[in-house]
C-alpha positions, 0 to 999 in steps of 0.5 A, a space after each residue: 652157237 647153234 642154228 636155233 640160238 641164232 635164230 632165237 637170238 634174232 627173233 630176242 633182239 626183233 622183239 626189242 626192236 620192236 617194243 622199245 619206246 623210240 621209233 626205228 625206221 630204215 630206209 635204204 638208198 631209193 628211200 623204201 621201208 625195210 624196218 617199221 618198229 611198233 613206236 611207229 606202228 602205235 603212232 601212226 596206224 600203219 603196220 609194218 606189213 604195210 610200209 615194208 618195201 614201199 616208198 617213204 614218199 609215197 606213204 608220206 606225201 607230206 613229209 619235207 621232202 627235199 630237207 630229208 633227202 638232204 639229210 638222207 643223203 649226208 649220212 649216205 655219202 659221209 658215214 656220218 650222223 645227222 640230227 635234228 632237234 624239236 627246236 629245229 624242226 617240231 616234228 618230221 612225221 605229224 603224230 597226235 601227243 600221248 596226252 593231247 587233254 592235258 600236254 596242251 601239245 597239238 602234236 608229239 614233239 620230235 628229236 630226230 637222230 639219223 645213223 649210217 647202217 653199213 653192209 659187210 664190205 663197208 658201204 653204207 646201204 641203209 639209214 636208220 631213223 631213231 624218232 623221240 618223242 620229245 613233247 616233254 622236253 618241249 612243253 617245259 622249255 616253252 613253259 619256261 620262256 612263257 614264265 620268262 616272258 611274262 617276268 621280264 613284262 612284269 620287270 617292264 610295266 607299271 603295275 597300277 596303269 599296265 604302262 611302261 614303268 620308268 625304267 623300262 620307258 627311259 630305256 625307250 626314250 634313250 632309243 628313239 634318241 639314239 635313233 633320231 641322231 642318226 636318221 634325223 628324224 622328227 621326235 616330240 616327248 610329253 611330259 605331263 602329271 595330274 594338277 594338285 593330285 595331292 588333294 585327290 589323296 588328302 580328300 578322297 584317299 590313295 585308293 581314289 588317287 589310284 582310281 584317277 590315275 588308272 584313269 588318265 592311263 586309259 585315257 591316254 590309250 584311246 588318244 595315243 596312236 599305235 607306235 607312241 610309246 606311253 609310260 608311268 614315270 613316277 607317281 602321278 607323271 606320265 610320259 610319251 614319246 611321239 616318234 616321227 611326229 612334228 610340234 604341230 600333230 603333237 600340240 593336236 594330240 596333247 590338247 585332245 588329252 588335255 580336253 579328255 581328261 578335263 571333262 571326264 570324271 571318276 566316280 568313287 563310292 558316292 563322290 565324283 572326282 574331277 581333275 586336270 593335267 598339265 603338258 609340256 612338249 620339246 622336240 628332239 635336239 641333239 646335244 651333249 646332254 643327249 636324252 636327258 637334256 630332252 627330258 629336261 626340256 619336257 620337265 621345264 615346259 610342262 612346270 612352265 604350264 603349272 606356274 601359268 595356271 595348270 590343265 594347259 599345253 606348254 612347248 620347251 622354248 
């Protein structure tokens, strides 16, 4: 090949260097620029003109500087490659997205390969930076944990009431269980249904029955603390794990429940409906029948309260 092939050879493969749609840094071993392709260019507004020689650190301040040197230095010493990925990392240099309207990405997402580029007696001199935009990649997999988040919420609620629903409460119910056995904490459990909802339906309709069961769900909400656990249990029962609360505070929580449900009423086309409920308390023991003797006990006190009267407290004897 003569002098001009080579020489067109080169300026062929700069050129491609330079087009590709993937961004080439090389640095050398004081971490000075020697090749700035166009990716890099278009995304960041220097020309290679202006970063050739200088310093990485100086042109980005704000790059993580001891991770890369980390890196940098691993591939220097080990003649190997090193990688990072978006998950690992999101970017290394800040890059606005292609599509900022409509990625919904505030950033271009990066994959990160870094390669060893070795001299004619077989030391490594430079490393290359290969930078992928993966904004992409990124956005789909987070669309996906987004989806699956939201499917596992839908698998874990009560579409009436927005509660736990029964499978997903009794799955918390069987943890604080497992939890006070061990620590010997202090636990009371709520069980508690609407007194004769059955006439609600049979009156006012299934509508108006939902209409007081979202009811007493809100309710419930504005008298419950934070970390109580509140779930749908089935049809117009409910349930609430009150952790680290003794009989005493949990008499005080029920009674507030009990007087708010009473004198509150739902209003449905022209009719107002009025309605109770009926509680029953057990703390937390410890037996062989583990969580689902405590919800019998729950169960039992709260038909205790039906049989005396309904819209009352009763404790698990």
């Amino acid at each position: 090949m003569s002098e001009a092939d080579e020489i067109s050879e080169l300026h062929r493969q700069l050129s491609i260097l330079h087009h590709v749609d993937v961004g080439l840094v090389v640095l050398d071993r004081a971490c000075h620029v020697k090749l700035w392709n166009g990716f890099m260019q278009n995304h960041s507004g220097i020309s290679p003109a202006t970063v050739r020689n200088r310093h990485l650190f100086t042109l980005f301040p704000e790059l993580p500087r001891e991770w890369l040197e980390e890196k940098l230095n691993s591939v220097f010493l080990l003649n190997n490659r090193a990688f990072t990925t978006w998950q690992q990392r999101p970017y290394l240099f800040r890059f606005d997205s292609y599509r900022p309207i409509t990625s919904g990405a505030p950033y271009m997402y990066q994959n990160i390969t870094f390669f060893p580029l070795t001299s004619l007696n077989g030391e490594v001199e430079h490393v290359c930076l290969m930078v992928y935009d993966a904004t992409e990649m990124a956005l789909d997999e987070q669309a996906l944990q987004q989806a699956n988040r939201e499917l596992e919420k839908i698998g874990r609620t009560d579409g009436l009431t927005g509660l736990y629903n029964r499978g997903a409460w009794e799955e918390l119910l069987s943890s604080e269980y497992k939890r006070c056995e061990r620590s010997g904490g202090k636990t009371v459990l709520v069980m508690f249904d609407i007194d004769h909802f059955k006439r609600v339906n049979d009156s006012y309709g299934h509508q108006a029955g939902d209409e007081v069961i979202r009811a007493v769900a809100e309710l419930m909400r504005e008298v419950k603390r934070e970390p109580d656990i509140a779930g749908r249990y089935g049809g117009e029962e409910f349930g609430v794990i009150l952790a680290d609360t003794d009989m005493a505070g949990a008499l005080h929580f029920a009674e507030r429940l009990r007087r708010a449900v009473e004198s509150h009423t739902v209003q449905y086309g022209r009719e107002v409906i009025r309605f109770t409920i009926s509680l029953g308390l057990a703390e937390v023991r410890y037996t062989a029948g583990g969580y689902v003797a405590w919800l019998e006990q729950s169960d039992k006190a709260l038909y205790r309260s039906k049989e005396e009267g309904r819209n009352r407290v009763s404790v698990a004897g």
